[in-house]
C-alpha positions in Angstrom: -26.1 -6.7 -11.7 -22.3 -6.7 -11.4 -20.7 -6.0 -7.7 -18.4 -3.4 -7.5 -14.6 -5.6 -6.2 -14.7 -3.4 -2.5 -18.2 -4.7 -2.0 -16.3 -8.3 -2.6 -13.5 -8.1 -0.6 -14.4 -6.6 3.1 -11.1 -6.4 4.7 -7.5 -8.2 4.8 -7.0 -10.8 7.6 -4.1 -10.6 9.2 -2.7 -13.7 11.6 0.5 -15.0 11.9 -0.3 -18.1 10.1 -1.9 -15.7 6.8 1.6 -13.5 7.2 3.2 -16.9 6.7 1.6 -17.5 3.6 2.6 -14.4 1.9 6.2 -15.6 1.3 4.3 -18.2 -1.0 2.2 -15.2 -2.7 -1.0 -16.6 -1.0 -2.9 -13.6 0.2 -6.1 -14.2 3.0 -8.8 -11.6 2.8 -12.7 -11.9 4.7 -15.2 -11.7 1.3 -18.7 -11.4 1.2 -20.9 -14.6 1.5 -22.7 -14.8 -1.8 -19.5 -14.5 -4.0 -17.8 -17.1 -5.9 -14.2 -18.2 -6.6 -14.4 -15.9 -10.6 -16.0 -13.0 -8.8 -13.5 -12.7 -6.1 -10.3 -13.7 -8.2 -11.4 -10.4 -10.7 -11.8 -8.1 -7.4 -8.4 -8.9 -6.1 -7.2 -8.5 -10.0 -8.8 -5.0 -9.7 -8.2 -3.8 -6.6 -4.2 -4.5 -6.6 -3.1 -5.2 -10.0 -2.0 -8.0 -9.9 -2.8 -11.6 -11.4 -4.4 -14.6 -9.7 -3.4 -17.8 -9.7 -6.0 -19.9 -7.9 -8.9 -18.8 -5.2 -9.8 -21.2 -2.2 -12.5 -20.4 -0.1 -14.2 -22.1 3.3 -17.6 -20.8 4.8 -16.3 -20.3 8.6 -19.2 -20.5 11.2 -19.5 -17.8 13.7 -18.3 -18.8 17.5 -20.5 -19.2 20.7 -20.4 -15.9 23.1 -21.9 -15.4 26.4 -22.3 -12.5 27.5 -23.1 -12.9 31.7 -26.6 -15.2 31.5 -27.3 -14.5 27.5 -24.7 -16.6 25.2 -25.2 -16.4 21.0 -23.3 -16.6 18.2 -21.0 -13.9 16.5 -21.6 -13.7 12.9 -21.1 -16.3 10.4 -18.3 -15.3 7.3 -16.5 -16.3 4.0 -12.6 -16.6 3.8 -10.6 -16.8 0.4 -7.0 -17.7 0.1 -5.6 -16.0 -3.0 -2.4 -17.2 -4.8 -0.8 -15.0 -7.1 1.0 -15.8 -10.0 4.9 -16.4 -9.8 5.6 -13.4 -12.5 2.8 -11.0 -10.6 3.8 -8.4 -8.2 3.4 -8.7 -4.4 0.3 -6.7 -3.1 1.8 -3.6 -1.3 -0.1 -3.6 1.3 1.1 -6.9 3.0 4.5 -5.9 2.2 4.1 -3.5 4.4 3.3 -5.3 7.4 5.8 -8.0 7.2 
């Protein structure tokens, strides 16, 4: 059973170090934990038309909160690093936001 590229890719992350990385055509997005480098590389391809270079992901581990006397530990997540082609377009949306 394929997954459709929005269940893939959650959301953008936006930081000043990720904005940074755009001028290099490296694009940082949050993806879901159970997919791989091919699977995420063909959702960015599909979502914003564009063509992908390389993928580098990292498992992050979720951070200790305490909440008054209770303390636990927000969710766990996946980061990828996309880097786009030097003939591919930017993605749009980042363009915006620089």
């Amino acid at each position: 059973m394929s997954k459709l590229a929005h269940d893939i890719i959650l959301k953008p992350i936006i930081t000043e170090e990720s904005m940074m990385g755009t001028a290099m055509k490296k694009y940082t997005f949050k993806v879901a934990k159970d997919a791989n480098k091919a699977e995420i590389a063909k959702a960015v391809e599909e979502c914003f038309g564009v063509k992908v270079k390389k993928v580098n992901t990292m498992n992050c581990k979720g951070h200790l909160r305490r909440y008054g006397r209770y303390e636990g530990y927000t969710p766990s997540w996946k980061k990828a690093i996309v880097t786009l082609t030097e003939d591919s377009d930017t993605i749009d949306f980042f363009d915006g936001l620089l």
